[in-house]
C-alpha positions in Angstrom: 46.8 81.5 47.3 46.6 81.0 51.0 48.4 77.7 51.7 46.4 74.2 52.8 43.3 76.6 51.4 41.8 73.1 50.6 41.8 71.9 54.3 40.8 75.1 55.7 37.8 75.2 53.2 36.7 71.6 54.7 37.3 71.9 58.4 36.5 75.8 58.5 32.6 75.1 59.4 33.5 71.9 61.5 35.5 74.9 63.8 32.4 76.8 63.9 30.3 74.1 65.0 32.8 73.6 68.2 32.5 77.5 68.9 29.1 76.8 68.2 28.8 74.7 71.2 30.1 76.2 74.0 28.3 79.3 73.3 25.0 79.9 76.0 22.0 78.7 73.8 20.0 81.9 74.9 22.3 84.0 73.0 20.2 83.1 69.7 21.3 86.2 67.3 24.9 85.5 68.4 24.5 81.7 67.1 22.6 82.7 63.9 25.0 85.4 62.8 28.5 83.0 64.0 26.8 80.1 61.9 25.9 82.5 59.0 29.4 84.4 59.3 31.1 80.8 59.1 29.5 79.8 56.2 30.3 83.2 54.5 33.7 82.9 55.5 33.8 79.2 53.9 31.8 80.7 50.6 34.6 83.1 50.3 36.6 80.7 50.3 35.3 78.5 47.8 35.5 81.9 45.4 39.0 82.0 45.9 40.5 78.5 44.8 37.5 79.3 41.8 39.8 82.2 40.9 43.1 80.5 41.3 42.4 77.1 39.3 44.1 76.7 36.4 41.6 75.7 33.6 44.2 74.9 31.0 44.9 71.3 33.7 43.1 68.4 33.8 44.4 66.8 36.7 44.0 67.6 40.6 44.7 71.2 42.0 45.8 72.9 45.1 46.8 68.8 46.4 47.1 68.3 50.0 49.0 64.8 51.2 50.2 64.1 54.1 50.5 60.1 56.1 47.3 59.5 58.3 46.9 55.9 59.1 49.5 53.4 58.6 47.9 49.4 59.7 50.4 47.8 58.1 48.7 46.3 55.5 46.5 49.1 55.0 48.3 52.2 54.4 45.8 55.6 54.4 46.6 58.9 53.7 45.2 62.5 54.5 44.7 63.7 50.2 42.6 66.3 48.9 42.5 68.0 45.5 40.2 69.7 43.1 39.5 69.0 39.2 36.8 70.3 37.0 34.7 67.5 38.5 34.9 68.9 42.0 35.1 72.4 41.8 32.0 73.0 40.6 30.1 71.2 43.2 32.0 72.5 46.2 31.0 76.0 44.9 27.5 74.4 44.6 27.9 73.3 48.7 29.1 76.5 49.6 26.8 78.7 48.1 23.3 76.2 48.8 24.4 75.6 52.9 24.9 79.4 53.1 21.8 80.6 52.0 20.4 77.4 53.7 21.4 78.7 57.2 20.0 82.1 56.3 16.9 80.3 55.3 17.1 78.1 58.9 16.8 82.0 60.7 13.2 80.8 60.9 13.8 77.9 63.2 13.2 78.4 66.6 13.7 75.4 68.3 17.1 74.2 69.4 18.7 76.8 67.7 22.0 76.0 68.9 21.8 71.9 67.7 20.4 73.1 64.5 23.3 74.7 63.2 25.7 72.9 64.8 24.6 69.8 62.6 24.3 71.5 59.5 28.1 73.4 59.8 29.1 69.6 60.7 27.1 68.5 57.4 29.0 71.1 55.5 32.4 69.7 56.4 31.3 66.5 54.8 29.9 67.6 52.0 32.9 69.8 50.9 35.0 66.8 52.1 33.3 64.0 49.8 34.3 66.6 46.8 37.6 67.0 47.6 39.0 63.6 49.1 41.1 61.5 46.6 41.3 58.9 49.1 38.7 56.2 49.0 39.0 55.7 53.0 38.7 59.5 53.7 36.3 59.7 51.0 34.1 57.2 53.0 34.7 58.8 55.9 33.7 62.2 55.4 30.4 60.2 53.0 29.7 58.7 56.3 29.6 62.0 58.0 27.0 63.2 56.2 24.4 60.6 57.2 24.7 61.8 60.8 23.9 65.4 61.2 20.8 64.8 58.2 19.2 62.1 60.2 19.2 64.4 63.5 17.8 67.5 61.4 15.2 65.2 59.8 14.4 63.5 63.0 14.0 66.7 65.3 12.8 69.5 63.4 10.9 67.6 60.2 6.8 67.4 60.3 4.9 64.9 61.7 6.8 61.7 60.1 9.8 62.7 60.9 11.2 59.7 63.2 10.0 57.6 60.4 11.6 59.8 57.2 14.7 59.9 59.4 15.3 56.4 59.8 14.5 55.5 56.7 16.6 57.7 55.2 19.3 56.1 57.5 18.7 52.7 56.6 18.5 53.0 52.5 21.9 55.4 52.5 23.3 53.4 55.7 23.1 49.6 53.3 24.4 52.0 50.7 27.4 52.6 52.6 28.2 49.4 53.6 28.4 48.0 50.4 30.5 51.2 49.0 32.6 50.1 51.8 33.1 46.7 51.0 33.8 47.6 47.4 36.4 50.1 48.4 38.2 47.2 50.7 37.9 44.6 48.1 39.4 47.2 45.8 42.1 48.2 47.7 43.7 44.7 48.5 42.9 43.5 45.3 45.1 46.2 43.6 47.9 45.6 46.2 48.0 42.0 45.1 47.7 42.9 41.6 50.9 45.0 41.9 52.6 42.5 44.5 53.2 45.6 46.8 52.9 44.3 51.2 50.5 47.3 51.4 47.1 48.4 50.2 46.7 51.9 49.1 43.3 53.7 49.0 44.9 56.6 46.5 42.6 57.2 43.5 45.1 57.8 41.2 47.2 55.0 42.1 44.1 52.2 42.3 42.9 53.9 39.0 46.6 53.0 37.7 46.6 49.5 38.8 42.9 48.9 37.2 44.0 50.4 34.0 47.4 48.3 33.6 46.7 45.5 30.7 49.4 44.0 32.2 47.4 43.1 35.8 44.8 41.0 34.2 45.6 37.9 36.2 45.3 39.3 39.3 42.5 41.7 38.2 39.9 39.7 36.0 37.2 41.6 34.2 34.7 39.5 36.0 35.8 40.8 39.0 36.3 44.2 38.1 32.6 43.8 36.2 31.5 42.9 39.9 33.3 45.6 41.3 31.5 48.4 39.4 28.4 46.3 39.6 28.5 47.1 43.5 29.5 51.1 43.6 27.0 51.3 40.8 24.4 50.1 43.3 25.8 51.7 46.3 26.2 55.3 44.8 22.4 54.6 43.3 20.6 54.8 46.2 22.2 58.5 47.0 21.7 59.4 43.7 18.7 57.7 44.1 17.7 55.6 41.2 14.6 54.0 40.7 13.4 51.5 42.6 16.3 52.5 45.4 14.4 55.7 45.7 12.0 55.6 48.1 13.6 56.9 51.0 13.8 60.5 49.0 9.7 61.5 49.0 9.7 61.0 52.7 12.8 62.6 54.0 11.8 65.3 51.2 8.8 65.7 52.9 9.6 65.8 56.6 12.9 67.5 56.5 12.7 71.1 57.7 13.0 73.9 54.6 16.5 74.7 54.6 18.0 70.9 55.2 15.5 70.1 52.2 17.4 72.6 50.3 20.9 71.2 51.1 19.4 67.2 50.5 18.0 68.1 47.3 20.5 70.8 45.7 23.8 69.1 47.5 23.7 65.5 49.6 21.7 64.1 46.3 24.5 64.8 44.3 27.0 62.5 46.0 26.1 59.4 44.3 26.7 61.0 40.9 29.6 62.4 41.7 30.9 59.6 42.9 29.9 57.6 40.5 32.1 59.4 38.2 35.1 59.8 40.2 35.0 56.3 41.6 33.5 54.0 39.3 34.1 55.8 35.9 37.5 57.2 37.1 39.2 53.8 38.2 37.2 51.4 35.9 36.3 53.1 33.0 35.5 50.2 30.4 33.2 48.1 33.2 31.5 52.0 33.1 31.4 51.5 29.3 30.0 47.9 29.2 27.1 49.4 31.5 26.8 52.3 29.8 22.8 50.6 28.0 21.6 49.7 31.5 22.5 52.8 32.6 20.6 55.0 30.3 17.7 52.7 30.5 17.9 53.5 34.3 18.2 57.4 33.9 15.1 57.2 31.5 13.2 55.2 33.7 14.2 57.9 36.5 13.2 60.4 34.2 9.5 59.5 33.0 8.8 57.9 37.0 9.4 60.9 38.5 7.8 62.7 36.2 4.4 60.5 36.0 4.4 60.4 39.9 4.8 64.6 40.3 1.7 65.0 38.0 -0.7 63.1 40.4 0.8 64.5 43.5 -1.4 66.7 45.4 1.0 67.9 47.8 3.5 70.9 46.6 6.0 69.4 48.1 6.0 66.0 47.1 5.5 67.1 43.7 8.9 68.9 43.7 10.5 66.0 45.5 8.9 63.3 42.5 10.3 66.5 40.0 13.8 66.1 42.0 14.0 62.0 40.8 12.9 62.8 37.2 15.4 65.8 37.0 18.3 63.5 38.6 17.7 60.8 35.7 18.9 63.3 32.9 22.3 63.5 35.1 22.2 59.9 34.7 21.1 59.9 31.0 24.3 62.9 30.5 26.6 60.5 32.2 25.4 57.1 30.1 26.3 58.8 27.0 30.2 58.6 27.6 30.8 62.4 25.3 31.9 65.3 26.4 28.8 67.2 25.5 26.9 64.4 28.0 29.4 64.7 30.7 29.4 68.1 31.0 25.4 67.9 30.5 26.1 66.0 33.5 27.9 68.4 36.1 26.2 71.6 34.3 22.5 69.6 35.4 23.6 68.8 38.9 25.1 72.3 39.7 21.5 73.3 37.9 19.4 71.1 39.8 21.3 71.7 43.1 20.1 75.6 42.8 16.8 75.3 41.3 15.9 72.6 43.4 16.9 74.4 45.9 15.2 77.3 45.6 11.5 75.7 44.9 11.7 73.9 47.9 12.6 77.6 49.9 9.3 78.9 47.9 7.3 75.7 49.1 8.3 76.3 52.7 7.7 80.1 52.6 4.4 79.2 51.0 3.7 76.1 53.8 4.8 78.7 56.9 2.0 81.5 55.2 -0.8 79.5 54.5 -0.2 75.9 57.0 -0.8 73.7 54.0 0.9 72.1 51.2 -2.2 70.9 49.3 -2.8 72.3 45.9 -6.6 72.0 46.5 -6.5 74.8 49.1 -4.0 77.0 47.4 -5.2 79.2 44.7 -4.7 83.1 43.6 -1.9 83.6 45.8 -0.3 85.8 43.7 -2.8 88.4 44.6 -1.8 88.1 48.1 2.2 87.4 48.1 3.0 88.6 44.4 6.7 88.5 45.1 6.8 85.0 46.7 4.3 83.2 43.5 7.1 85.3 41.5 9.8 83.8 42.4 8.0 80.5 42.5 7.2 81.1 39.2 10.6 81.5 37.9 12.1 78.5 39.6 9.5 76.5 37.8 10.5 78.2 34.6 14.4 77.5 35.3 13.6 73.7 36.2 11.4 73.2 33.1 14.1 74.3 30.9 13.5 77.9 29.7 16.2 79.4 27.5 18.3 82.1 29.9 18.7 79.9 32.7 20.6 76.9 33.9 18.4 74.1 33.2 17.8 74.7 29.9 22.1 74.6 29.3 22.2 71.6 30.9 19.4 69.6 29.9 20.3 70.4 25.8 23.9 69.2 26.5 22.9 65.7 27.9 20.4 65.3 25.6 23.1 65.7 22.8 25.3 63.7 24.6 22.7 61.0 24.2 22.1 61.4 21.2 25.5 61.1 20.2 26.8 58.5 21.6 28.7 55.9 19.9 26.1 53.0 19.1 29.4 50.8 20.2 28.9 51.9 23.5 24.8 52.7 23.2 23.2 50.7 20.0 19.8 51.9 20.7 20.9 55.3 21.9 18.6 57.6 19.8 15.1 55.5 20.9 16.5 55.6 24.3 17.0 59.4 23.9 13.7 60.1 22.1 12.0 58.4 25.3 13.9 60.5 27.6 12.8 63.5 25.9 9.3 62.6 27.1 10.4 63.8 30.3 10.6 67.6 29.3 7.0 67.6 28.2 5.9 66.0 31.2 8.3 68.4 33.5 6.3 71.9 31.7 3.2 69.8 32.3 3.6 69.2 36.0 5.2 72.4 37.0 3.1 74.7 35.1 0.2 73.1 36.6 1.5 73.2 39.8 1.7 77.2 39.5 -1.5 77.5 38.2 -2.8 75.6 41.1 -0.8 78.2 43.6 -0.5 81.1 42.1 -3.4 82.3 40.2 -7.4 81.5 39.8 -9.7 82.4 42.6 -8.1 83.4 46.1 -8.8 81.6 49.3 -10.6 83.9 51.2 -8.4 82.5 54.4 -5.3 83.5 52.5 -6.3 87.5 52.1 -3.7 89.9 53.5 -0.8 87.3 53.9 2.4 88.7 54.2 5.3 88.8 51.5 8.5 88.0 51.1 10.8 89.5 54.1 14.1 90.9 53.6 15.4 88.3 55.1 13.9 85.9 52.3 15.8 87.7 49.7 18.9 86.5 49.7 18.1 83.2 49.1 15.7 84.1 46.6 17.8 86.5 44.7 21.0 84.3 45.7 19.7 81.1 43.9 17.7 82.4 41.1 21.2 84.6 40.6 23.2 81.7 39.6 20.6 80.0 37.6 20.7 82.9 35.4 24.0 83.4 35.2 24.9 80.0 34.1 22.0 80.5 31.9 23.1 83.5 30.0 26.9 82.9 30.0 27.2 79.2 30.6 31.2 79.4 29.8 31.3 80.3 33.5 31.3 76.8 34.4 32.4 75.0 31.0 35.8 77.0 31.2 36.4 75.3 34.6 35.2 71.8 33.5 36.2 71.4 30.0 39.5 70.3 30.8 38.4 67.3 32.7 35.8 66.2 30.9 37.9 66.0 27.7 40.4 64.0 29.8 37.7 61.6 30.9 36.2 60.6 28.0 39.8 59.8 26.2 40.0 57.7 29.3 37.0 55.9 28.6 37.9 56.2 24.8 34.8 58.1 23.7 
């Protein structure tokens, strides 16, 4: 294993975003194929601490830890590691922000800022999933929000300024108050412990919060208050209803290929940090919410759902789909099982790939034909049969079709729900029963949807389009790949998560 793999991983496409820049911003093929190669080389990467985790462990791999920031009081430290919780979502990053950049080979404005942001969004994104420091975790949240904003805000459509900074607003409040939870956290587990200096260490805080015999200095009401706050600041990520409204509109506007890494990767931040934060350090506040919670994830679900059938924009419609899919991550999560936890990960490495290939088939679609409308699509399959294809699939994978990702992942939460202990959940089968809704309303919503695109009469103005390029394949084949393989041999990613699932919920006592 190649040593400090973890911190090459992380910084390796922040290096090529500094090559990036000093490189003459004529020289477009050179800055496409250096900002492709990078994020190869970071893929590659990603594959080999895959191969070298130990699945039998429960606890953090390949650990980094060395003494950043020392304040005195506040005493920070450079940590990163990798669990069954992590790993599977920085394979998600890697493998979504690589065939992301091949799918930004289209953009042909500032090529040069373009992929300078989106290498320096990578390095946050594989940092959020590998900190085990809340202050580094924070920092490397925060550097997310940056480079999205200025991809939203220069190449989006014609909302852009307005998508942009809304999205920086909603995540922005979210972050403040994640911070504040994260400082209150930290000095109150210093005190609770007596130590002179505050430690933002996961492990240790999620010590301190656990010990019976701190609950002087750590009340329940204020660790109830505590989780009450990251719940909120991780929902509007996530997003959960009614925090959501920022997602339609930076969904919208965004360019393609940042849609693809907002949807498949930057949404799943609030869920995983949900669970490494707020069920990881307080585990029975996450119980005692464990009701609101599902009610939330159900409300997610049928919302998003009613909203994508009256959408008459393709795009919209997949971004409403996105909020009803990220409630049964939500609904996998409230359950507190092992079969809903790893419904859980399994849906948001599923969702991350499927949602990110039908928003490459929308934009493929949008670039032929200059319109999103379903109204003035129709019979496209007649015209681009491989591109309504693959469309076709996606919607089949997101719907839940046995042989691909979602289905896996959408029957594990739903018996996660179903099973839960009515100590934790009393109404947990109506609540599940409700959920369930969703599916119907998902193979309603996208199979109308494809209908709308892909067959019936064919827009005269649409005859002779041209089909998918070579180009286009590797996305294409590269996401729909990993839907089906998790689909047909789904112990590809429970081997590597089993072992940390299992070791949460005995922490939770489920």
């Amino acid at each position: 294993m190649i040593p400090n793999i973890l911190s090459w991983l992380v910084f390796l496409p922040l290096a090529g975003a500094l090559i990036l820049l000093v490189i003459p911003r004529e020289n477009k093929n050179v800055i496409r194929s250096l900002a492709a190669g990078t994020a190869l080389i970071t893929l590659i990467l990603s594959l080999i601490v895959w191969s070298g985790f130990d699945r039998g462990a429960s606890s953090a791999q390949m650990g980094v830890s060395y003494p950043w920031i020392d304040f005195g009081l506040l005493q920070i430290n450079y940590e990163l590691g990798i669990d069954g919780l992590s790993l599977p979502l920085l394979l998600l990053t890697t493998v979504v922000t690589t065939l992301g950049i091949f799918a930004s080979f289209t953009i042909q404005d500032r090529i040069k800022e373009y992929f300078v942001w989106t290498l320096v969004l990578m390095t946050g994104m594989l940092g959020v999933f590998t900190a085990l420091d809340l202050f580094l975790f924070f920092l490397f949240f925060e550097l997310t929000l940056i480079p999205m904003f200025f991809i939203i805000g220069i190449w989006g459509g014609k909302k852009r300024e307005y998508a942009s900074f809304k999205f920086l607003i909603y995540t922005g409040l979210g972050s403040g108050v994640m911070f504040l939870a994260f400082i209150a956290m930290a000095f109150k587990g210093s005190e609770a412990i007596g130590a002179a200096e505050a430690t933002f260490n996961m492990a240790a805080l999620a010590d301190i919060y656990a010990n019976p015999a701190n609950p002087e200095a750590v009340s329940a009401a204020f660790k109830t208050g505590l989780f009450a706050a990251l719940l909120l600041a991780f929902a509007v990520k996530l997003p959960i209803f009614p925090l959501h409204t920022w997602l339609p509109d930076a969904y919208a506007e965004a360019p393609v290929a940042a849609t693809m890494i907002l949807a498949g990767v930057l949404s799943k931040l609030g869920a995983y940090g949900l669970l490494r934060i707020g069920y990881g350090i307080l585990p029975d506040q996450a119980v005692s919410f464990a009701t609101f919670i599902a009610v939330l994830a159900v409300i997610n679900i049928l919302y998003g759902a009613c909203l994508a059938l009256v959408q008459t924009d393709l795009k919209k419609l997949i971004a409403y789909a996105s909020i009803s899919h990220m409630g049964i991550i939500l609904l996998g999560a409230a359950s507190f099982t092992e079969a809903g936890l790893q419904g859980a990960i399994f849906q948001m490495v599923s969702h991350g790939v499927i949602t990110a290939l039908l928003f490459f088939m929308v934009g493929a679609i949008y670039e032929r034909t200059k319109t999103r409308e379903l109204s003035e699509l129709g019979g496209l399959s007649k015209s681009i049969p491989v591109l309504t294809g693959f469309m076709l699939a996606a919607a089949l994978a997101s719907l839940g079709l046995p042989g691909l990702s979602g289905f896996v992942s959408e029957l594990l939460a739903f018996i996660g729900i179903f099973g839960a202990s009515p100590d934790v959940i009393p109404q947990a089968v109506p609540i599940a029963v409700i959920g369930a809704l969703g599916i119907i309303l998902t193979a309603a919503y996208l199979l109308w949807a494809v209908q709308r695109t892909a067959f019936g009469q064919l827009n005269e103005r649409f005859t002779g389009l041209k089909d998918a390029r070579p180009v286009e394949y590797i996305p294409m084949v590269g996401l729909l790949g990993v839907s089906l393989l998790i689909g047909i041999y789904p112990n590809v990613l429970s081997d590597v998560i089993n072992s940390t699932v299992i070791d949460f919920v005995s922490r939770i006592g489920g």
